[in-house]
TORLUMDO-761576 format. One record per residue: z negated, x, y of N, C-alpha, C in turn. Coordinates in Angstrom, 3 decimals. Layout:
N
<node <Z; X; Y>; <Z; X; Y>; <Z; X; Y>>
...
END
This chain:
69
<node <0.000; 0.848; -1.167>; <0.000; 0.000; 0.000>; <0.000; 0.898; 1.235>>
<node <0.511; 0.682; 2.061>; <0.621; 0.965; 3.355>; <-0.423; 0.340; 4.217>>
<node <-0.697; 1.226; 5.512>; <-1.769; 0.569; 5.923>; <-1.766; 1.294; 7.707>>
<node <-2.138; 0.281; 8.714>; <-1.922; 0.968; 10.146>; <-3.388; 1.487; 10.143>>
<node <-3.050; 2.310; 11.361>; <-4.455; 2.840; 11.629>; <-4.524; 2.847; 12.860>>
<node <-5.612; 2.436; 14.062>; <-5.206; 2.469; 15.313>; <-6.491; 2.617; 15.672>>
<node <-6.804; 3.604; 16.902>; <-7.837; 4.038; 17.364>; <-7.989; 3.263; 18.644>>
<node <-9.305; 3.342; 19.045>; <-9.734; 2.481; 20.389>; <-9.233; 3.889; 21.671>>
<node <-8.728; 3.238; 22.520>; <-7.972; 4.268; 23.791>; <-9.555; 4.576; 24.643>>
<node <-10.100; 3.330; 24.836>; <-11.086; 2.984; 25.259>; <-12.248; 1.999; 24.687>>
<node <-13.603; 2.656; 24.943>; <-14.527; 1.829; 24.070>; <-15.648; 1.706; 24.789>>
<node <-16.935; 0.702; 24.797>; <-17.914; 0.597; 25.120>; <-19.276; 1.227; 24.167>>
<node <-18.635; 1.065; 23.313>; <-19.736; 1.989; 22.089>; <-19.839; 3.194; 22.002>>
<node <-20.631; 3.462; 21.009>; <-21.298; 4.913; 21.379>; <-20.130; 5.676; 20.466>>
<node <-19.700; 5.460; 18.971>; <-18.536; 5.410; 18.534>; <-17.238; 5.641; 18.804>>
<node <-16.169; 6.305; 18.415>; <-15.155; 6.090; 19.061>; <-15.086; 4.392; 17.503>>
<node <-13.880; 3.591; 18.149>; <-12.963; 2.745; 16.831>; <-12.375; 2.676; 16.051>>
<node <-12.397; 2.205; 15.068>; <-10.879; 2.092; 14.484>; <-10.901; 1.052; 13.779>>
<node <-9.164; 0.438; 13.755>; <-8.922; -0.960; 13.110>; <-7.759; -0.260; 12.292>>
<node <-8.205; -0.514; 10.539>; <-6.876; -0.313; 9.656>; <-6.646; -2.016; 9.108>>
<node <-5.352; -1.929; 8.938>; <-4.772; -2.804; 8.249>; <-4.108; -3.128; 7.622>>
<node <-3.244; -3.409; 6.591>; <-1.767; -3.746; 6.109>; <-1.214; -5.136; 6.882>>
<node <-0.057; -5.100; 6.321>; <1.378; -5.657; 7.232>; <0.848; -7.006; 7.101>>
<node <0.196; -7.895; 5.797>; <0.162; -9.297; 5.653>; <-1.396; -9.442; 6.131>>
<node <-2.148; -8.502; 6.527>; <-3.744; -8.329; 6.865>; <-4.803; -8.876; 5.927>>
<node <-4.464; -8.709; 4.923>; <-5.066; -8.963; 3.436>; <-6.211; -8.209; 3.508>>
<node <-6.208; -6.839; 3.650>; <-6.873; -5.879; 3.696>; <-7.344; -5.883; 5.904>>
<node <-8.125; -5.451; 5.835>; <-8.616; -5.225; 7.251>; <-9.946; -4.594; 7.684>>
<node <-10.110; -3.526; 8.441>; <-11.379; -2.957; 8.398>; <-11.629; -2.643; 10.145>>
<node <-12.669; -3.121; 10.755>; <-12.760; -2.735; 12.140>; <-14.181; -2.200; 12.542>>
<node <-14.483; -1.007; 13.018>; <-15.421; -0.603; 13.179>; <-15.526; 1.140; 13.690>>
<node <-16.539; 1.767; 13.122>; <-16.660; 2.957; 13.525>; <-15.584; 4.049; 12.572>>
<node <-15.514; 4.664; 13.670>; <-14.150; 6.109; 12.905>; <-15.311; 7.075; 12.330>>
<node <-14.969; 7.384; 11.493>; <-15.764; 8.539; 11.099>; <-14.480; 10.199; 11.144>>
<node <-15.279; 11.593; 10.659>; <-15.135; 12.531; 11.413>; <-13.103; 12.874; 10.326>>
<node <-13.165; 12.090; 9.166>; <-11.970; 12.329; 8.128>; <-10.903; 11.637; 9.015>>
<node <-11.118; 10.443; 9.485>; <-9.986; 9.600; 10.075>; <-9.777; 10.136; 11.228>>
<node <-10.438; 10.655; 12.355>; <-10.505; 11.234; 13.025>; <-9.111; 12.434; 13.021>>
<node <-9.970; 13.558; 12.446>; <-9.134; 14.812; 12.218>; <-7.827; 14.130; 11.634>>
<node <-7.408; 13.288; 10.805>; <-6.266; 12.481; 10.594>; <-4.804; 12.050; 11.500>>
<node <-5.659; 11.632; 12.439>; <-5.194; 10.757; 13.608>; <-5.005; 12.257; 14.482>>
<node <-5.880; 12.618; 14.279>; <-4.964; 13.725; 15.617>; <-5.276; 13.446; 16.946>>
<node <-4.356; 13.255; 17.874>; <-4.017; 13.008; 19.723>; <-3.177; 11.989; 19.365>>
<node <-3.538; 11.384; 18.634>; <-2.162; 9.726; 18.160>; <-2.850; 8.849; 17.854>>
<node <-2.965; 7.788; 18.395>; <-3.649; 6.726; 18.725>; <-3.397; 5.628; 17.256>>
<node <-1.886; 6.186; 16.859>; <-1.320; 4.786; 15.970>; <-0.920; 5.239; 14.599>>
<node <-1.111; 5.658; 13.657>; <-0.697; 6.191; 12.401>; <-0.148; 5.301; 11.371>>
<node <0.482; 5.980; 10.135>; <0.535; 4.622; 9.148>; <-0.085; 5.772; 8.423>>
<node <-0.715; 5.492; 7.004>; <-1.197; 6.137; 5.763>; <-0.944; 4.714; 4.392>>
<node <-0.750; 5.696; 3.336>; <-0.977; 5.243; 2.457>; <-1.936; 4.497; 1.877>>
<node <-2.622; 3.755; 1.248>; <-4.106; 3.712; 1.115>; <-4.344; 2.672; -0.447>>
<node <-5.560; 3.044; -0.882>; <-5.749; 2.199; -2.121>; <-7.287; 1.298; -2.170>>
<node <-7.361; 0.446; -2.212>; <-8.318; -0.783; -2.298>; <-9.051; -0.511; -3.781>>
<node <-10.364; 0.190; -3.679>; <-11.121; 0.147; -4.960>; <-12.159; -0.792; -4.900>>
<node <-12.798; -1.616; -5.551>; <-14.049; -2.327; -5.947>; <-14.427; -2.750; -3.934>>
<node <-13.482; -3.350; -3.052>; <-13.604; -3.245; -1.959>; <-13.298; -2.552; -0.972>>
<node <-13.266; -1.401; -1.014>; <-13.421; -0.383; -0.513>; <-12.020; 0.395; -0.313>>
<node <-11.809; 1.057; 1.036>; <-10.206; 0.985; 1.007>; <-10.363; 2.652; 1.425>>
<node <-9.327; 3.275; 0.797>; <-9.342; 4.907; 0.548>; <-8.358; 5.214; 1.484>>
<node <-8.465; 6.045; 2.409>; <-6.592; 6.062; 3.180>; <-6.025; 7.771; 2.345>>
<node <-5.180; 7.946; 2.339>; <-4.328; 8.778; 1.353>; <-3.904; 9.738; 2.439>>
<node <-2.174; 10.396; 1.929>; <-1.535; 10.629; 2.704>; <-0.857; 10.247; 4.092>>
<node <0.160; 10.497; 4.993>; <0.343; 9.727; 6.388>; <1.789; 8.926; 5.504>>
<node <2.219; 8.190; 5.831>; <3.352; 7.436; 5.853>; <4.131; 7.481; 6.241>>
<node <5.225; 7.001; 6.469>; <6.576; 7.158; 7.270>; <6.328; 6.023; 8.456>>
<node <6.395; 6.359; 9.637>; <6.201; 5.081; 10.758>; <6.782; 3.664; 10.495>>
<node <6.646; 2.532; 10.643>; <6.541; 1.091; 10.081>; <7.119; 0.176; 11.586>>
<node <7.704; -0.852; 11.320>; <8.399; -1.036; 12.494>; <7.415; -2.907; 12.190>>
<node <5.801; -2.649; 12.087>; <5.609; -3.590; 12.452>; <4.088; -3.356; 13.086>>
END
């Protein structure tokens, strides 16, 4: 599965953000970035990654090829 990744530009929390998702939003996670997604993302606000859904829990993989949605 494919999955977006998008960081907060701007935030009120102590946190920086992040919202991942897939294309039909089946999957969806919004909350705190930790230091892996982070170093991930880079100076790029918008990523795609691969990612796999275990017992809940969603793994992000490799980066993806950019997604035109």
């Amino acid at each position: 599965m494919i999955v977006k990744v998008q960081t907060s530009l701007l935030t009120s929390e102590e946190f920086p953000q992040v919202m991942v998702y897939n294309k039909s939003q089946k999957y969806m996670y919004q909350g705190h970035s930790n230091k892996e997604v982070a170093k991930a993302m880079g100076d790029e606000p918008k990523k795609f990654f691969y990612a796999k859904v275990i017992k809940g829990n969603m793994y992000l993989k490799e980066e993806a090829p950019w997604q035109d949605w």
